[in-house]
C-alpha positions as CSV (number, residue, x, y, z in Angstrom):
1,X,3.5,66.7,127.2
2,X,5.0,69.8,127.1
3,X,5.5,70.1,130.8
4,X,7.6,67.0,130.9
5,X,9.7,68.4,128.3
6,X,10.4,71.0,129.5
7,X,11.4,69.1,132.8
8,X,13.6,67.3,131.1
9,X,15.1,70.2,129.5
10,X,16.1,71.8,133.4
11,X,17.6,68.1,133.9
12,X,19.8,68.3,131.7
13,X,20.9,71.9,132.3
14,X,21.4,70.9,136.3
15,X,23.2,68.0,135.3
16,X,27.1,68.9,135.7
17,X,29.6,68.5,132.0
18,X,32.1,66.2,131.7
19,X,35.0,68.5,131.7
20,X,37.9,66.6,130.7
21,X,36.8,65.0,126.8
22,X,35.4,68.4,125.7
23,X,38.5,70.8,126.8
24,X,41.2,68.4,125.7
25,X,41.2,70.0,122.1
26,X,41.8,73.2,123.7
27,X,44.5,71.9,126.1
28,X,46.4,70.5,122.5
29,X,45.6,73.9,121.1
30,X,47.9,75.6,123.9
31,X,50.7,73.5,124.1
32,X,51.1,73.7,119.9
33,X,51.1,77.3,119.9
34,X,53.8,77.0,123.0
35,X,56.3,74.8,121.1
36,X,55.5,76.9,118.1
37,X,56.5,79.9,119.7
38,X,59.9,78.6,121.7
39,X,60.5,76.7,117.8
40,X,60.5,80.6,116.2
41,X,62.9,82.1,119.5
42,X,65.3,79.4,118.9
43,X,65.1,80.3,114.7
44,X,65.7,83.5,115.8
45,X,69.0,83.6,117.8
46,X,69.9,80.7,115.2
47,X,69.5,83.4,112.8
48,X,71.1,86.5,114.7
49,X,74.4,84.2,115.2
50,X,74.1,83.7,111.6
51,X,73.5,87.2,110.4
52,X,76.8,88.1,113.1
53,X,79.3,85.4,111.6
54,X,78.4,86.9,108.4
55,X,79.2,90.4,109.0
56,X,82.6,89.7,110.6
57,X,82.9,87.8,107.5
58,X,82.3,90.6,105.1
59,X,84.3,93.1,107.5
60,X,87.3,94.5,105.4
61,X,90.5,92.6,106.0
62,X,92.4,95.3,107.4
63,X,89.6,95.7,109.9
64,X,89.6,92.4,111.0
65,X,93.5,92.4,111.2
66,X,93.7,95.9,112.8
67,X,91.3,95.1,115.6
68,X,93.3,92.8,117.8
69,X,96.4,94.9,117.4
70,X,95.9,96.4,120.8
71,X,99.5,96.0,121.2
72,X,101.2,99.8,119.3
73,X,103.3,98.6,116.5
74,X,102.3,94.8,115.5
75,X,100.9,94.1,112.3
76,X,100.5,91.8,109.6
77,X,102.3,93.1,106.1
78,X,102.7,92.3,102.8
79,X,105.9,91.9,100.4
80,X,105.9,93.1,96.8
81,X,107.9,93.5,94.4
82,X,109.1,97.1,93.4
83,X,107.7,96.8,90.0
84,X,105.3,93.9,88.2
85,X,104.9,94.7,84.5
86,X,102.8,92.7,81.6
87,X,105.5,93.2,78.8
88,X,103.3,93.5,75.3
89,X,104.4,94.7,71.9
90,X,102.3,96.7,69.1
91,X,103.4,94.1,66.8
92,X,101.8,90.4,65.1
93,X,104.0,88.3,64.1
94,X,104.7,84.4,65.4
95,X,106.6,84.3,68.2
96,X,110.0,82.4,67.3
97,X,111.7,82.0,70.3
98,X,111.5,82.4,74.1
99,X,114.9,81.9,76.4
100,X,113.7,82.6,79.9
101,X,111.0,80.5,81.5
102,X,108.7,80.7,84.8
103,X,111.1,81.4,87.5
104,X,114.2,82.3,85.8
105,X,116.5,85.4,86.5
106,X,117.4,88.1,83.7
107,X,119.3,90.8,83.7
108,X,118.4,94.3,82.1
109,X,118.8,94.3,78.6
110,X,118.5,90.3,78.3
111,X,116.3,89.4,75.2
112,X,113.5,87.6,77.0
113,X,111.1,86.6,73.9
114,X,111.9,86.9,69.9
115,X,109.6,87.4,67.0
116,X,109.8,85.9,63.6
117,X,110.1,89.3,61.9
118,X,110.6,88.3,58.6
119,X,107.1,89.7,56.9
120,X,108.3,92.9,59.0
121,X,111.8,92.8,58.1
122,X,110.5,93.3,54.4
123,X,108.1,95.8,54.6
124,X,110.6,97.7,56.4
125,X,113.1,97.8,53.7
126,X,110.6,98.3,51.2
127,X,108.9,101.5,53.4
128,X,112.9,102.8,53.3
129,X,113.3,102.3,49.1
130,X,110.3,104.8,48.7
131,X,111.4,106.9,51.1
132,X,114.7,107.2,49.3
133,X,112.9,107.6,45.9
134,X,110.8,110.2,46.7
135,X,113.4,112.7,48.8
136,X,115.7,112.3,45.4
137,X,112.2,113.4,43.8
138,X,111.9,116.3,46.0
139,X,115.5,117.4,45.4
140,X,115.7,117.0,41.7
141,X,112.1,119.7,42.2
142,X,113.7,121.8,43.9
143,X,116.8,122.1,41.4
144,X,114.5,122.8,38.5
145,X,112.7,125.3,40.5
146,X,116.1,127.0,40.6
147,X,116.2,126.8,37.2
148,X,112.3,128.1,36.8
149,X,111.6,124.5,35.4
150,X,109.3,123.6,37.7
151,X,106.3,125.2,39.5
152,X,106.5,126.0,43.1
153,X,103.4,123.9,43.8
154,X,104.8,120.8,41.9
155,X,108.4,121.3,44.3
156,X,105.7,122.1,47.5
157,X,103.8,118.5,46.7
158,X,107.1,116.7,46.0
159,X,108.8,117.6,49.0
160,X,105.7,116.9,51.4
161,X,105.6,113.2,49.7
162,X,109.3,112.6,50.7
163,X,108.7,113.7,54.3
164,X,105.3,110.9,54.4
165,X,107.7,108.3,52.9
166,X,110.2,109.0,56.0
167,X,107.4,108.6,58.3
168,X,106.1,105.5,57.0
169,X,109.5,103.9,57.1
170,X,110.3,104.9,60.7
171,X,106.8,103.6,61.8
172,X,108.2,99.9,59.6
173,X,111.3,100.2,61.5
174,X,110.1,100.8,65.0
175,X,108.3,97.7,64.3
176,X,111.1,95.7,63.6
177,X,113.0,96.9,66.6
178,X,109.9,95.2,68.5
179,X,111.0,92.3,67.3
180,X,112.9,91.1,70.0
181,X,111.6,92.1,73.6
182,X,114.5,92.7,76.1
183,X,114.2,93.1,79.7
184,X,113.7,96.7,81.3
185,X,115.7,96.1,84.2
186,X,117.0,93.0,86.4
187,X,114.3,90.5,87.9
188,X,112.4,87.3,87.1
189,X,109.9,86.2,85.2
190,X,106.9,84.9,86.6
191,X,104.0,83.8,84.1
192,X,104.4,83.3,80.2
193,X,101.0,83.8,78.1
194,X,102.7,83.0,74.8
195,X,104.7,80.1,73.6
196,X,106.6,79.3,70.6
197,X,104.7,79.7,67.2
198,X,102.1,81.6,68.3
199,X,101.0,84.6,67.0
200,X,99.8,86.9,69.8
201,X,97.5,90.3,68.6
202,X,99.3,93.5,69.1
203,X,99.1,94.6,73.0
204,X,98.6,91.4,73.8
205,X,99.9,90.0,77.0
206,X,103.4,88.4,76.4
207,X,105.1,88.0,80.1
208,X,104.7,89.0,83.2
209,X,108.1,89.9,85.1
210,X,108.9,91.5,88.8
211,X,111.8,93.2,89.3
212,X,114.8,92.3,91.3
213,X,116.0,93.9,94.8
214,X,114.6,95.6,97.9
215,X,111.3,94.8,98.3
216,X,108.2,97.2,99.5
217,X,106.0,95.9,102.7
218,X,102.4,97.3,102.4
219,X,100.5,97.7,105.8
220,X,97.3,98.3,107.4
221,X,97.7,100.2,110.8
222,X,94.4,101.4,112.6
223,X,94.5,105.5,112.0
224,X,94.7,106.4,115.6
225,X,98.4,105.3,115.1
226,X,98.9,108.3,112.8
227,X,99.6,110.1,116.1
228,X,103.1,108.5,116.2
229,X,103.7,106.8,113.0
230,X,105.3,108.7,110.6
231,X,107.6,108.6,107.2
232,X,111.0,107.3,107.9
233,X,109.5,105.0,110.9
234,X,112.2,101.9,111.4
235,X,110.3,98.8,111.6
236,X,111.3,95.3,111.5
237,X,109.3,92.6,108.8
238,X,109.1,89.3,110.5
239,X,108.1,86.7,107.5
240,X,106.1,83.9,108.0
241,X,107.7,80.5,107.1
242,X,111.1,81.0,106.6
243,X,111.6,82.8,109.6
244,X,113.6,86.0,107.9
245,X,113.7,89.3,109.3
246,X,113.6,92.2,107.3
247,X,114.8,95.6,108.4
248,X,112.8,98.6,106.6
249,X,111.3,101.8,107.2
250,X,107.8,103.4,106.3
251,X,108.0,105.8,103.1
252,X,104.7,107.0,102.6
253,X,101.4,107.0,104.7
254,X,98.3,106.3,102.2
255,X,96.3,109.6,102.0
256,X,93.0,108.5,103.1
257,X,91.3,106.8,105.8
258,X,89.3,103.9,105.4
259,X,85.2,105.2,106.6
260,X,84.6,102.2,107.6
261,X,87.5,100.3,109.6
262,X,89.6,103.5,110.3
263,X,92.3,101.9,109.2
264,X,95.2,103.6,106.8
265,X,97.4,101.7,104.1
266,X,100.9,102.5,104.7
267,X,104.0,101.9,103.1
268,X,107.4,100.8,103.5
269,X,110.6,99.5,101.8
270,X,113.1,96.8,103.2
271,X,116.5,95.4,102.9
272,X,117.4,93.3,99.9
273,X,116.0,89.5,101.1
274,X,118.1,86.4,100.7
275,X,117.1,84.3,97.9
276,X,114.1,82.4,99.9
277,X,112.2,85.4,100.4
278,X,109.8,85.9,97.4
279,X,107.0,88.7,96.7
280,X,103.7,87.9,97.9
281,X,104.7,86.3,101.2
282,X,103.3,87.9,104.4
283,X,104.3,88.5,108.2
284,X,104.4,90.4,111.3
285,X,105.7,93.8,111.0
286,X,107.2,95.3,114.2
287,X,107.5,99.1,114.7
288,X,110.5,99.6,116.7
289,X,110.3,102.3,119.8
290,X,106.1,102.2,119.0
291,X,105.3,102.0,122.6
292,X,107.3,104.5,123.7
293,X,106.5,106.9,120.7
294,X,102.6,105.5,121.5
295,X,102.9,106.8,124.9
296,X,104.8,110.2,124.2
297,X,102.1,111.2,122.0
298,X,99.5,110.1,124.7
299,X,101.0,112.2,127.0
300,X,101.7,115.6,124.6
301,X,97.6,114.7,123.6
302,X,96.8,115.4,127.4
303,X,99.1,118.4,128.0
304,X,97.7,120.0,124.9
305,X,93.6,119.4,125.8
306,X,94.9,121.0,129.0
């Protein structure tokens, strides 16, 4: 008995396995991990293309506008206005009237919004009867002090009351002069934040106006132009849309580089535009003579490293 099993055992170890049902797990096995693994390589240049679009995305703008400008002296600029101001009062009182609207011209001096100052008006007049009061107080002290009718301290006390009295009423009339806001110099008016029969807080916003006249271009030029460009620089302001051209020259060089883009703000003023040139429009800005003033720096760069 146990002979014959054990001939029957060295049967079935002589007798060949079937090789195709038992390795056709591992055969799966392989070609999962292989379209695993060419699934992630595709993820990840997916994700590198990604990750690149993103960082030219977040470069700074004058990076990303200085970087083609292989060409010395084109740019894109920027018109603004010599002076933007929030016009605000230190005032409360309802606002009674306001002439100019969104887009209308003034000239300097022009009363642009009006306060119902009545309240202030009154206060005022009353601030200036005490003031009154108390300086003919003070004087009729200091007449008896002549006279030794009255004490020194009582004149001292009588004259210092008179002087807080005129203070108070030039602090009421000050207000009352803010009762009509005029325009500091020509220009338009771009946003209201009030209207009629509101009463804004003191410092509150009231308008917001630009000011009329030559306008100032604001550039970004890569730094290694610094070796050419400089104050007084004639350049020509090409703007977008309306197809004006601006003559100008730079003013002032910004006083740092950027660390980043190597790139420099500079500055410049330009002619007084015709009437369909506003501030905030943008365009090409042309440095005249760049690429001659590029190359003569080139050259005095190489005689001076000789």
């Amino acid at each position: 008995m146990t002979i014959e099993r054990q001939g029957q055992r060295l049967d079935h170890a002589r007798t060949p396995r079937p090789t195709g049902p038992r390795h056709a797990p591992g055969l799966r096995r392989y070609m999962l991990l292989a379209a695993m693994s060419g699934f992630a390589m595709g993820f990840m240049l997916v994700l590198s293309g990604a990750q690149g679009q993103a960082a030219e995305a977040t470069m700074p703008a004058g990076a990303r506008a200085a970087a083609p400008a292989s060409d010395p002296g084109a740019v894109r600029g920027l018109l603004k206005a010599q002076a933007r101001s929030e016009l605000s009062v230190q005032i409360a009182a309802p606002v009674e009237s306001i002439p100019k609207r969104e887009g209308a011209s003034f000239r300097r001096r022009d009363v642009l919004l009006k306060f119902d100052c009545k309240l202030l008006d009154a206060e005022w007049r009353a601030a200036n009867a005490a003031w009154k009061a108390k300086r003919l107080k003070a004087r009729s002290k200091q007449r008896l002090l002549a006279y030794q009718a009255a004490g020194r301290l009582d004149a001292a006390i009588a004259a210092a009351e008179a002087e807080q009295a005129a203070a108070e009423a030039r602090q009421a009339r000050l207000k009352v002069q803010q009762c009509k806001v005029r325009a500091p110099y020509d220009g338009w008016v771009v946003e209201r934040h009030v209207d009629i029969a509101e009463t804004p807080p003191p410092g509150g916003k009231l308008l917001t106006i630009v000011k009329r006249g030559p306008l100032l271009a604001e550039m970004i030029v890569p730094a290694a132009w610094l070796k050419w460009l400089k104050p007084s620089q004639a350049f020509v302001f090409h703007v977008d849309g309306v197809g004006a051209r601006l003559r100008g020259q730079v003013t002032r060089i910004g006083a740092v580089v950027d660390e980043v883009s190597q790139t420099v703000r500079v500055y410049g003023v330009v002619e007084t535009p015709p009437a369909q040139v506003k501030p905030g429009m943008a365009g090409q800005v042309e440095f005249l003579g760049a690429r001659a003033l590029s190359e003569r720096a080139r050259r005095k760069g190489k005689g001076g490293g000789a």
